[in-house]
N, CA, C and O atoms as a GROMACS GRO file, in nm:
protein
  472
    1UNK      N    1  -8.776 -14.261  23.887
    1UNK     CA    2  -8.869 -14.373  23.886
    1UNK      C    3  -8.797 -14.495  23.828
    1UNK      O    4  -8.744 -14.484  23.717
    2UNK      N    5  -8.790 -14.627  23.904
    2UNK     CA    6  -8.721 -14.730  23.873
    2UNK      C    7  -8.782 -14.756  23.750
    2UNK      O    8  -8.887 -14.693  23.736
    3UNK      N    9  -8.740 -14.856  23.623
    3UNK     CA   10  -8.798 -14.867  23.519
    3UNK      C   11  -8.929 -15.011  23.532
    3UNK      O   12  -8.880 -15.119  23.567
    4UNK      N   13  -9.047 -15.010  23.511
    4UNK     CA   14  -9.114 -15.075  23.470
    4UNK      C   15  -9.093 -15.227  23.474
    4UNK      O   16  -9.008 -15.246  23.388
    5UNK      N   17  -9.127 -15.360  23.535
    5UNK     CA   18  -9.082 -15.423  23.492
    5UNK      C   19  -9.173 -15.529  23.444
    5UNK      O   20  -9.286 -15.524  23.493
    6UNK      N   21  -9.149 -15.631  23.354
    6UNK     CA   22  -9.239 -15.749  23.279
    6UNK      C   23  -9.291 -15.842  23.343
    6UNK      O   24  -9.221 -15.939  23.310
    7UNK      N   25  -9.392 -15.890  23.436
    7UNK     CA   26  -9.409 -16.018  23.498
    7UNK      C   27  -9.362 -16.128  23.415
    7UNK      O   28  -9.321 -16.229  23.471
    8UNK      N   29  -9.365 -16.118  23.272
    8UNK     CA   30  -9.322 -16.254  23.205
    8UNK      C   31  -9.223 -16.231  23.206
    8UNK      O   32  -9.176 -16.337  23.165
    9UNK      N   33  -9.097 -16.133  23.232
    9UNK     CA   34  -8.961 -16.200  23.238
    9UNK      C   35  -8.961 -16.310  23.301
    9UNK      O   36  -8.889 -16.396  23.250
   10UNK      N   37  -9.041 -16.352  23.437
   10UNK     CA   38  -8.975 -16.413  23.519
   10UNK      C   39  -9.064 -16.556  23.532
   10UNK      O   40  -9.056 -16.644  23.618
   11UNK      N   41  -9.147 -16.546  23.419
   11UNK     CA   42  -9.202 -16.684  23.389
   11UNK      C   43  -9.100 -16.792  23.309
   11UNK      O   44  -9.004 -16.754  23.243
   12UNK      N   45  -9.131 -16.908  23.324
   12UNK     CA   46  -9.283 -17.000  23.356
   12UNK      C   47  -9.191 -16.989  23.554
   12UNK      O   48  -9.075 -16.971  23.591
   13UNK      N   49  -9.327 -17.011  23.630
   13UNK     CA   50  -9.280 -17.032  23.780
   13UNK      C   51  -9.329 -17.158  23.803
   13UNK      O   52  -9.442 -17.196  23.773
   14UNK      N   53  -9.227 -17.233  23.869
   14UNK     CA   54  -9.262 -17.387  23.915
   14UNK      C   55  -9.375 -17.398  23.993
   14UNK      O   56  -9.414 -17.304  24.063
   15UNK      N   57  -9.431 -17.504  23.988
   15UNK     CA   58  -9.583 -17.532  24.090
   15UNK      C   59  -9.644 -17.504  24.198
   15UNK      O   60  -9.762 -17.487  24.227
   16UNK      N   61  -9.484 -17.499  24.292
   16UNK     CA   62  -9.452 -17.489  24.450
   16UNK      C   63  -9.464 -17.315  24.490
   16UNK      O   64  -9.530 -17.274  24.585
   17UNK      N   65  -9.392 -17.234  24.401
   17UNK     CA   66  -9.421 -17.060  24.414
   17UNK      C   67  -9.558 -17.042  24.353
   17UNK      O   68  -9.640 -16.962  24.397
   18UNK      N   69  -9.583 -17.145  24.222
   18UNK     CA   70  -9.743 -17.040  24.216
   18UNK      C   71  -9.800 -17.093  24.340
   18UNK      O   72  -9.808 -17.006  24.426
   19UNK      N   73  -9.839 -17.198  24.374
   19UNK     CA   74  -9.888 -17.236  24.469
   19UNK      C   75  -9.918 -17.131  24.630
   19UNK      O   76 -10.010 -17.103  24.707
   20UNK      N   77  -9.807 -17.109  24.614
   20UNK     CA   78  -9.756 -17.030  24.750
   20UNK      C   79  -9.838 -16.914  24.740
   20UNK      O   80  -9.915 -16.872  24.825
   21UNK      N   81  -9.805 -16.852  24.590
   21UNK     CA   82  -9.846 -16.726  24.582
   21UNK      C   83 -10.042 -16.739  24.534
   21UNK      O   84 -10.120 -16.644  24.541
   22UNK      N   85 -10.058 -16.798  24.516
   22UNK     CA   86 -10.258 -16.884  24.498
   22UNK      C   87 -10.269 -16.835  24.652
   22UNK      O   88 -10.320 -16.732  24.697
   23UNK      N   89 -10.218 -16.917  24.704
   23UNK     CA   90 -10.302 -16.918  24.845
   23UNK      C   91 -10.233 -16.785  24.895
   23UNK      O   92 -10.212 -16.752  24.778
   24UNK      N   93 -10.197 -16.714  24.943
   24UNK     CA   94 -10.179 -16.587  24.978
   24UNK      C   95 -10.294 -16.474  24.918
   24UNK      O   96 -10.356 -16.392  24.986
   25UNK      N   97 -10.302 -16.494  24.770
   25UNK     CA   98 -10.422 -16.450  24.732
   25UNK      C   99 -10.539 -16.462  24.719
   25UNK      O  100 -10.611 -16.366  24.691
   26UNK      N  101 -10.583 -16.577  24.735
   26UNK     CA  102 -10.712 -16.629  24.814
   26UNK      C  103 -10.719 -16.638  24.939
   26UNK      O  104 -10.829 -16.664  24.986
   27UNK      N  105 -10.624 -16.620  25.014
   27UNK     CA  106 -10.646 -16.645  25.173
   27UNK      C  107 -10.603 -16.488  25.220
   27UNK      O  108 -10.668 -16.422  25.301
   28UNK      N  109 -10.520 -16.456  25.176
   28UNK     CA  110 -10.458 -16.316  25.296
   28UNK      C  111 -10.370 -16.359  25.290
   28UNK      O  112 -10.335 -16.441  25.205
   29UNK      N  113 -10.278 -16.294  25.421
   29UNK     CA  114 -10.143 -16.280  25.480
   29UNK      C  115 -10.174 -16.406  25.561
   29UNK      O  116 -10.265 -16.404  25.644
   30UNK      N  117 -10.102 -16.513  25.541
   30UNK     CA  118 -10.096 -16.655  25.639
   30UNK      C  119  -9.956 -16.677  25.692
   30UNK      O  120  -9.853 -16.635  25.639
   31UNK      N  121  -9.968 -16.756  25.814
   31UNK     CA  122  -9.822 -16.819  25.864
   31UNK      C  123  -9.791 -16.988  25.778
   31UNK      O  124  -9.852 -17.044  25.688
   32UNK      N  125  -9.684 -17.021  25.849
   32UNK     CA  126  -9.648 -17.124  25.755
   32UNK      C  127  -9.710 -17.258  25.739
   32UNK      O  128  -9.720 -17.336  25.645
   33UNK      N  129  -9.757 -17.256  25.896
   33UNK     CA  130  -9.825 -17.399  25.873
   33UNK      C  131  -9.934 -17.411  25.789
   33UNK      O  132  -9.956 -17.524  25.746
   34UNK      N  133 -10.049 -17.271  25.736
   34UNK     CA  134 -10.173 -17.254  25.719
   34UNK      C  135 -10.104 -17.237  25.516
   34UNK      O  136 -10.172 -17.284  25.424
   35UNK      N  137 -10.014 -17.188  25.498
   35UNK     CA  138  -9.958 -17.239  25.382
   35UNK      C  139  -9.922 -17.328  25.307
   35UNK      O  140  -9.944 -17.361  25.191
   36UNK      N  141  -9.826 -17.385  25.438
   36UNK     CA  142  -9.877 -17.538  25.394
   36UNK      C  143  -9.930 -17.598  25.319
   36UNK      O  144  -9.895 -17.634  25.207
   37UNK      N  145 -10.090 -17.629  25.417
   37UNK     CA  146 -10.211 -17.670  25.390
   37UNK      C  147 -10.270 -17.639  25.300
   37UNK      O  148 -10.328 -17.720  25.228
   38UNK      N  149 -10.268 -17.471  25.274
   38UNK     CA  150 -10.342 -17.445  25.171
   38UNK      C  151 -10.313 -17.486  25.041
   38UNK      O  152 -10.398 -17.516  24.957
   39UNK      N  153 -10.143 -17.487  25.020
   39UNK     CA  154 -10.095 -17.584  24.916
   39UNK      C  155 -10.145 -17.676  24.912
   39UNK      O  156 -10.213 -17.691  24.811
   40UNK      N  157 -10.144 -17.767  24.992
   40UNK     CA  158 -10.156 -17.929  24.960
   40UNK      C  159 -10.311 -17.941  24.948
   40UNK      O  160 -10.353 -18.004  24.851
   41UNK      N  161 -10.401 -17.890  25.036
   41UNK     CA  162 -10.542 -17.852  24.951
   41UNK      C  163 -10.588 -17.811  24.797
   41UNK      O  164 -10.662 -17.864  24.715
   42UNK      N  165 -10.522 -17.709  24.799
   42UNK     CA  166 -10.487 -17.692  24.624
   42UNK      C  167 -10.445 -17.756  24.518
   42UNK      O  168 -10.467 -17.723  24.401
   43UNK      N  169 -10.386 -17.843  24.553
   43UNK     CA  170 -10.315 -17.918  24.464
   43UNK      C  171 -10.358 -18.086  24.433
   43UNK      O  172 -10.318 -18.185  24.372
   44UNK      N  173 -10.480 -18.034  24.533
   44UNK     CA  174 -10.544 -18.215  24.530
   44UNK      C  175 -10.476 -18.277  24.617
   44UNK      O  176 -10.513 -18.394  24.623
   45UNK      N  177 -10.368 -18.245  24.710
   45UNK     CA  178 -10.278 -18.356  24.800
   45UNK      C  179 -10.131 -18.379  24.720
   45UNK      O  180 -10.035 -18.417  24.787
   46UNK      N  181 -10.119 -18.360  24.602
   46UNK     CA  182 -10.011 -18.380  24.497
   46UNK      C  183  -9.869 -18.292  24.581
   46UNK      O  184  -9.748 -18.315  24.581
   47UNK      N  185  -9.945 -18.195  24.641
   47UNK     CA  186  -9.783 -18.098  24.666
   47UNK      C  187  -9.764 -18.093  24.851
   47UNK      O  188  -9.832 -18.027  24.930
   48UNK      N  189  -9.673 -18.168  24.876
   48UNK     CA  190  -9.660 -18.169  25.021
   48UNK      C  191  -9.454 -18.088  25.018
   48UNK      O  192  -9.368 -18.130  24.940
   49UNK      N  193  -9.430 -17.976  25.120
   49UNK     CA  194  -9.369 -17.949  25.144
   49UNK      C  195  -9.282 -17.978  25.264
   49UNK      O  196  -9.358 -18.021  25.351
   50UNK      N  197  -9.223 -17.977  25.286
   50UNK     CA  198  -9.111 -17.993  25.418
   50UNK      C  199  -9.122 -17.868  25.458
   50UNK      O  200  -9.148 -17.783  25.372
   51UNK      N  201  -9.099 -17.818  25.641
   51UNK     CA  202  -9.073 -17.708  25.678
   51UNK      C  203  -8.937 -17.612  25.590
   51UNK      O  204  -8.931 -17.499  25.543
   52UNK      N  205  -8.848 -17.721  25.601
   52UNK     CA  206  -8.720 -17.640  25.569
   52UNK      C  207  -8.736 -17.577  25.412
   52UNK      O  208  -8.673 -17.478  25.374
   53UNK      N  209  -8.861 -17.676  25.303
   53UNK     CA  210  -8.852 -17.660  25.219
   53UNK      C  211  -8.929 -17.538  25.197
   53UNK      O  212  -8.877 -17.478  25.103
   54UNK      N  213  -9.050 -17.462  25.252
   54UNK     CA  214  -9.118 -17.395  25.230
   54UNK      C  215  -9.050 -17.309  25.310
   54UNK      O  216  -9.101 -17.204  25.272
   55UNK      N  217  -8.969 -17.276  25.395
   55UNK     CA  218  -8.899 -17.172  25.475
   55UNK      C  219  -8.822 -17.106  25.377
   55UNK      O  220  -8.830 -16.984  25.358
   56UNK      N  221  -8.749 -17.181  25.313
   56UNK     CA  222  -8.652 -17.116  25.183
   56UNK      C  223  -8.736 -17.066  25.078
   56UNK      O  224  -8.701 -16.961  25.025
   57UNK      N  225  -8.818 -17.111  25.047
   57UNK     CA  226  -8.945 -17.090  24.912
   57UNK      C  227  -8.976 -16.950  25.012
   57UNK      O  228  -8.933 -16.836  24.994
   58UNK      N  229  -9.022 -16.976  25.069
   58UNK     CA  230  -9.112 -16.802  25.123
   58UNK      C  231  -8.934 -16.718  25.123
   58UNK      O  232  -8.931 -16.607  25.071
   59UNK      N  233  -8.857 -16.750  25.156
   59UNK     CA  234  -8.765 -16.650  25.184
   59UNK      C  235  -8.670 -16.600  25.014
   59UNK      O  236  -8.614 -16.496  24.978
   60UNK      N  237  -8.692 -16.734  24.947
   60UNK     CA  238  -8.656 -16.631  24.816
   60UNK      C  239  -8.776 -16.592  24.758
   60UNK      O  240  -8.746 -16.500  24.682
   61UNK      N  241  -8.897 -16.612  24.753
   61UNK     CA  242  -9.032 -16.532  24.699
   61UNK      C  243  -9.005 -16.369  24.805
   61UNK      O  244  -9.024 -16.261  24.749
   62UNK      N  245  -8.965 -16.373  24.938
   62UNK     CA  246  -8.974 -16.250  24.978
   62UNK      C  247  -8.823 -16.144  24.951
   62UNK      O  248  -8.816 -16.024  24.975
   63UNK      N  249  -8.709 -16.234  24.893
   63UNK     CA  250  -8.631 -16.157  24.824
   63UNK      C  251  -8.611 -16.112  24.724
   63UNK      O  252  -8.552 -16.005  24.708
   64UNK      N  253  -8.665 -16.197  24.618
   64UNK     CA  254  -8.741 -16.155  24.471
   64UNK      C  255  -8.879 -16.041  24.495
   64UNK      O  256  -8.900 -15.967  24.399
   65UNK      N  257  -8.938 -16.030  24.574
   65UNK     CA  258  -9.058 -15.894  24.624
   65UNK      C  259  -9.165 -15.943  24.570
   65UNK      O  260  -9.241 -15.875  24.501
   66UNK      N  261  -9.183 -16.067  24.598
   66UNK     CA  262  -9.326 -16.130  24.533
   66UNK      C  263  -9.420 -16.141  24.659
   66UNK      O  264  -9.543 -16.137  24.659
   67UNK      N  265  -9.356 -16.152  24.738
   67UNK     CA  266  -9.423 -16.148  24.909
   67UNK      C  267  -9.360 -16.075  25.022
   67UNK      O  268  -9.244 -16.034  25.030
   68UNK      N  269  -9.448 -16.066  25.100
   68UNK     CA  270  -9.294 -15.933  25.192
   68UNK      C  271  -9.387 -16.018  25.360
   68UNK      O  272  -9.474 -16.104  25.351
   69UNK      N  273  -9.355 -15.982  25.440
   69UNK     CA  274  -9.362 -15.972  25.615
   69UNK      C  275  -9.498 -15.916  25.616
   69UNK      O  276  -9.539 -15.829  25.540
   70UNK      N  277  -9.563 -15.974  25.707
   70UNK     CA  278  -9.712 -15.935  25.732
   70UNK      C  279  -9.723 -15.920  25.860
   70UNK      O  280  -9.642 -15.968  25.939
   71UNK      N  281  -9.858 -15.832  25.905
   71UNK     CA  282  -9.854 -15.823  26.077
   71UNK      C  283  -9.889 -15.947  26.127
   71UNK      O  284  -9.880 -16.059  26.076
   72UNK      N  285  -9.923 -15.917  26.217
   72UNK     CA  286 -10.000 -16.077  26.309
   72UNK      C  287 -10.174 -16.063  26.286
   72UNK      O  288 -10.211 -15.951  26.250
   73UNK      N  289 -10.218 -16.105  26.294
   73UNK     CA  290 -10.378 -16.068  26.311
   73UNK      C  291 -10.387 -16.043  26.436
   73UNK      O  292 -10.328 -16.133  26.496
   74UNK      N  293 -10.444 -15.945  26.530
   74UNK     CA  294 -10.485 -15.940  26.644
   74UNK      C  295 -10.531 -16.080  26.724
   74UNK      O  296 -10.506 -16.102  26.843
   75UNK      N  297 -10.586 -16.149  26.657
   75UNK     CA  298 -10.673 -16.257  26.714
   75UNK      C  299 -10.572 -16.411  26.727
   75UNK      O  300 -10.589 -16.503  26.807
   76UNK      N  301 -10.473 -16.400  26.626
   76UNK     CA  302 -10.357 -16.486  26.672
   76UNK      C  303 -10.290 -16.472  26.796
   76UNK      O  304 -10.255 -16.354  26.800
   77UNK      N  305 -10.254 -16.526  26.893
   77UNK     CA  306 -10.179 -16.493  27.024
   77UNK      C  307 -10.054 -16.579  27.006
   77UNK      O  308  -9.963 -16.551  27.084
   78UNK      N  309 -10.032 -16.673  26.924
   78UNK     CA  310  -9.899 -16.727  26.885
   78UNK      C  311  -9.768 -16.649  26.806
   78UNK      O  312  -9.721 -16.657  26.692
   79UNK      N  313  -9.734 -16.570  26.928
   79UNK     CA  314  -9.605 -16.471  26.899
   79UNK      C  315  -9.498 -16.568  26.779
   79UNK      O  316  -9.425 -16.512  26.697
   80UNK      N  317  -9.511 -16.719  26.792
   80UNK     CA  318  -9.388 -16.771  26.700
   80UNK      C  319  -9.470 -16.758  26.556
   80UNK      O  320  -9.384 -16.786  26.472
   81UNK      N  321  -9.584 -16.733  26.494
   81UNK     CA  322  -9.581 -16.724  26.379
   81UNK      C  323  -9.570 -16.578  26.346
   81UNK      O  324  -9.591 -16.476  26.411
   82UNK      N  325  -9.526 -16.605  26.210
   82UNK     CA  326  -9.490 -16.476  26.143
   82UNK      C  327  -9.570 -16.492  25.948
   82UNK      O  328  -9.555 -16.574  25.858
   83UNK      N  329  -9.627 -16.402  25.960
   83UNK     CA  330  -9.728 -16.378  25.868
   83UNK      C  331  -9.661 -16.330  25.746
   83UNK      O  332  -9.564 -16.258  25.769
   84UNK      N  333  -9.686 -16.350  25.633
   84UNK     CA  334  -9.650 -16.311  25.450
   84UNK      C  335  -9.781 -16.310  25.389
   84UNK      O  336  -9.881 -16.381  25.402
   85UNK      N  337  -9.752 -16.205  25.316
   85UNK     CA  338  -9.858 -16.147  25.222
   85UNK      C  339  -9.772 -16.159  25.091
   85UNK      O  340  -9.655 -16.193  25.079
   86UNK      N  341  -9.884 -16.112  24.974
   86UNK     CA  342  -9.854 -16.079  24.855
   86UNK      C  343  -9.800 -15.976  24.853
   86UNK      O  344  -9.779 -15.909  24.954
   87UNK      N  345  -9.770 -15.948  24.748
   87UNK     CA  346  -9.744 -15.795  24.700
   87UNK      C  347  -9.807 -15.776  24.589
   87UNK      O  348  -9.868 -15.865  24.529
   88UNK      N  349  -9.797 -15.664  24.554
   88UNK     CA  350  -9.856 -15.594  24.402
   88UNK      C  351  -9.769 -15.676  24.320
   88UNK      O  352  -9.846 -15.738  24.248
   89UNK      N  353  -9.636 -15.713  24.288
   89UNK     CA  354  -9.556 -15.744  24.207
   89UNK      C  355  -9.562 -15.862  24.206
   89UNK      O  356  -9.500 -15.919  24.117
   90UNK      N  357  -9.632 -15.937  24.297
   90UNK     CA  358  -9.657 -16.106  24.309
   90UNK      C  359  -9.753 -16.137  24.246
   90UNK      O  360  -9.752 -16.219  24.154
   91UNK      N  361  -9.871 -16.062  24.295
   91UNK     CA  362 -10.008 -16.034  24.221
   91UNK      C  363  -9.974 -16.018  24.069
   91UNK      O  364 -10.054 -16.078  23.999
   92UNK      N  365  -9.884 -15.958  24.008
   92UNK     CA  366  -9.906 -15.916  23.885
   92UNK      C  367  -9.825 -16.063  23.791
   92UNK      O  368  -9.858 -16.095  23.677
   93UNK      N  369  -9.718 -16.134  23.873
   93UNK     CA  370  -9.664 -16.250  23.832
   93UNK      C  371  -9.753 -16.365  23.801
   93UNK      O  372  -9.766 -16.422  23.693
   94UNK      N  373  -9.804 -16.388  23.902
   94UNK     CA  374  -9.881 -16.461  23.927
   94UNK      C  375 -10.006 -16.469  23.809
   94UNK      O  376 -10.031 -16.562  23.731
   95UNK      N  377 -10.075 -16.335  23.824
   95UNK     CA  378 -10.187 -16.326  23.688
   95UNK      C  379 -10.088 -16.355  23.591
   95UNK      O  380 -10.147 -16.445  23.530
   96UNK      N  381  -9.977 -16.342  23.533
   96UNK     CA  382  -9.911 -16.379  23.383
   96UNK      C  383  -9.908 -16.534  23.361
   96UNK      O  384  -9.910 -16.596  23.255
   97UNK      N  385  -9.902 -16.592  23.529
   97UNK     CA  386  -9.842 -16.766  23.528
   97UNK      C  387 -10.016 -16.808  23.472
   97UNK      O  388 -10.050 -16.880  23.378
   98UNK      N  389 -10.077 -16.753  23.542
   98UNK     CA  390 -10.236 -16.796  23.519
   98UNK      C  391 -10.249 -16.859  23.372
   98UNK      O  392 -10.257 -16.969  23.317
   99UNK      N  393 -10.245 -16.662  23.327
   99UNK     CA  394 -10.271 -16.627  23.186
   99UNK      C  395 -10.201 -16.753  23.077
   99UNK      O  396 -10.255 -16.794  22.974
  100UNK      N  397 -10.065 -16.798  23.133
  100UNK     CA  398 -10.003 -16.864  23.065
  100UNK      C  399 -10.023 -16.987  23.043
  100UNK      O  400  -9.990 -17.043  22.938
  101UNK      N  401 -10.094 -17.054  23.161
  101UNK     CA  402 -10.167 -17.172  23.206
  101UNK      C  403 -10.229 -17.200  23.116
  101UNK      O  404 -10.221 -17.296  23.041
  102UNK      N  405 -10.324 -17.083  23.118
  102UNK     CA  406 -10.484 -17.131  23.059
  102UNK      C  407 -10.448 -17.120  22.929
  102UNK      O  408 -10.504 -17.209  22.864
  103UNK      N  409 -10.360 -17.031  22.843
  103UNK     CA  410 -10.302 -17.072  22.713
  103UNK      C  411 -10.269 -17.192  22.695
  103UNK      O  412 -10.313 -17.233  22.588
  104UNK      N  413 -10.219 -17.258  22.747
  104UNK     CA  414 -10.122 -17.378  22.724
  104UNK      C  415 -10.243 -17.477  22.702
  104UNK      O  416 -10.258 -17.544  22.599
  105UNK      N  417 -10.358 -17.479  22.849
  105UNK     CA  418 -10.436 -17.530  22.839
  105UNK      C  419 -10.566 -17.577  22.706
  105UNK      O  420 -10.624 -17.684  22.686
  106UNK      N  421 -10.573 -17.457  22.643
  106UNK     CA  422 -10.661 -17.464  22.507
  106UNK      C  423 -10.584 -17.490  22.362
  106UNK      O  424 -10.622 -17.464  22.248
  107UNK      N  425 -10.470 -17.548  22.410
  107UNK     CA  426 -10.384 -17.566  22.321
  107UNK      C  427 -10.458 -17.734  22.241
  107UNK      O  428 -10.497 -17.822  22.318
  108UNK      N  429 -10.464 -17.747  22.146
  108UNK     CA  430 -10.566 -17.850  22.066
  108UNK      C  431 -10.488 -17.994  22.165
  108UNK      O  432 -10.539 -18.071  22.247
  109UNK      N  433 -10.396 -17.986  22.131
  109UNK     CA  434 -10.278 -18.100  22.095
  109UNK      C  435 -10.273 -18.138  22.245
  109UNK      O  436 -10.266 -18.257  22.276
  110UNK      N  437 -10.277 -18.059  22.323
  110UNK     CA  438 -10.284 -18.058  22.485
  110UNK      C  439 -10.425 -18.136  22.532
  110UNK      O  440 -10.435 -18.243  22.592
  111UNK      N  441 -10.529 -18.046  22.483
  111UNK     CA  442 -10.649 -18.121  22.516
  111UNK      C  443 -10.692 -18.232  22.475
  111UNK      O  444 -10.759 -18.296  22.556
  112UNK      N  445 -10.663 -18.306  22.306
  112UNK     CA  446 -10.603 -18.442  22.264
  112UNK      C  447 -10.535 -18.528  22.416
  112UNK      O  448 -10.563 -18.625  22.486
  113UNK      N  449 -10.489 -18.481  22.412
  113UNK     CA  450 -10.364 -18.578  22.549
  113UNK      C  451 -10.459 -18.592  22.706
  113UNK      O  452 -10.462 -18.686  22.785
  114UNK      N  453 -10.503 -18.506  22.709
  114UNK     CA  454 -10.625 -18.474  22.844
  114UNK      C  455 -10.729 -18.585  22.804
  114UNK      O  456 -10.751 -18.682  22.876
  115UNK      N  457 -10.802 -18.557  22.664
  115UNK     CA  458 -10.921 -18.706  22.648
  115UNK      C  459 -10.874 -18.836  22.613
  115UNK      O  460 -10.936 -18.941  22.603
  116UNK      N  461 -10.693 -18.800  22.589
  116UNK     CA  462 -10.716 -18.991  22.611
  116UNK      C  463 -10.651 -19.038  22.743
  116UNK      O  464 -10.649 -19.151  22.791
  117UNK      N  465 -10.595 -18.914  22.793
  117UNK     CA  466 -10.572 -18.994  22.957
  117UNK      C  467 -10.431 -19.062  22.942
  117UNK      O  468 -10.406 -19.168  22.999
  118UNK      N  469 -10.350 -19.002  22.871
  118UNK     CA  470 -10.205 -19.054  22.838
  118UNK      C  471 -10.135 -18.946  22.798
  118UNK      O  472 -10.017 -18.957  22.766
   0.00000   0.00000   0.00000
């Protein structure tokens, strides 16, 4: 049995992978354009990607095993997309980035800075 491993080793994750990995888990297994979107929906409009840029992002999230190859949905007939899911090990990253978030977030000194808007 491989040994165990820490989702917080591999924290804090930049905006653009949690992102990626949010919408995979609220949406399913999506292709790229619908990733995209779901980013830049998420993010208020703040996070716009380039093809080339999110092609590499999904391809080291799926070499790190945070996301892997997904089927097609039956109901897609566009043979050129190709579908990514989560994984268990993305899922479990991901809840630590959360967890870590919302720490940071109730932090006094943090929320000071939030009510004066500077």
């Amino acid at each position: 049995m491989p040994p165990r491993r820490d989702p917080e080793d591999v924290l804090p994750l930049k905006p653009k992978p949690f992102l990626l990995l949010l919408a995979l888990r609220e949406h399913g297994a999506l292709h790229g354009y619908a990733i995209k979107k779901a980013m830049h929906e998420s993010s208020g409009g703040t996070v716009a990607m380039d093809p080339g840029g999110l092609y590499r992002l999904i391809a080291r999230l799926e070499r790190d095993g945070l996301i892997r190859a997904a089927p097609r949905p039956a109901d897609d007939v566009d043979e050129r997309r190709q579908y990514v899911a989560i994984t268990e090990w993305g899922r479990a990253v991901l809840a630590a980035e959360a967890r870590r978030i919302s720490l940071l977030a109730r932090v006094p000194a943090v929320q000071a800075i939030v009510r004066e808007g500077r």
